[in-house]
Residue, then its C-alpha position, 0 to 999 in steps of 0.5 A: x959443912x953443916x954438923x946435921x949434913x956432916x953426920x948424915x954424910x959419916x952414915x952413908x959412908x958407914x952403910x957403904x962400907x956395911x954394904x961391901x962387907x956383906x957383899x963378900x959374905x954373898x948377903x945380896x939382900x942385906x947389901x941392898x938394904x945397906x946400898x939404899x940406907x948409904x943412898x938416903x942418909x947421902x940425900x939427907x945430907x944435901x937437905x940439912x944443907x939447905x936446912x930442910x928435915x924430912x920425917x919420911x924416906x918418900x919425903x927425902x926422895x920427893x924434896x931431892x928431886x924437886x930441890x936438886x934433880x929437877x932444877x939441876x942444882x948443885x951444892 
């Protein structure tokens, strides 16, 4: 795996992890945040897969779906 793809995939874990803790201390928003950060990074690992680099969260979600959702991609 790519060392781009690699870190972001290490930051989605780390912010699922943050969203279990916060969990149990019954923080339900904080756990969204986290929950949704875990989400993005794991979608910005699978773009640097495909060397693509977005500047904006709207513009991960955008490529996603184009690269991988609507053409059922898989890496």
């Amino acid at each position: 795996m790519k060392k781009k793809s690699q870190l972001a995939l290490e930051r989605s874990v780390d912010c699922l992890s943050d969203t279990d803790i916060i969990i149990k201390n019954e923080l339900n928003f904080a756990s969204v945040n986290r929950a949704y950060y875990s989400v993005y990074y794991a979608i910005s690992s699978f773009l640097s897969l495909k060397e693509i680099f977005t500047k904006t969260h709207s513009g991960a979600i955008s490529n996603f779906n184009n690269i991988f959702v609507k053409t059922a991609f898989l890496v």
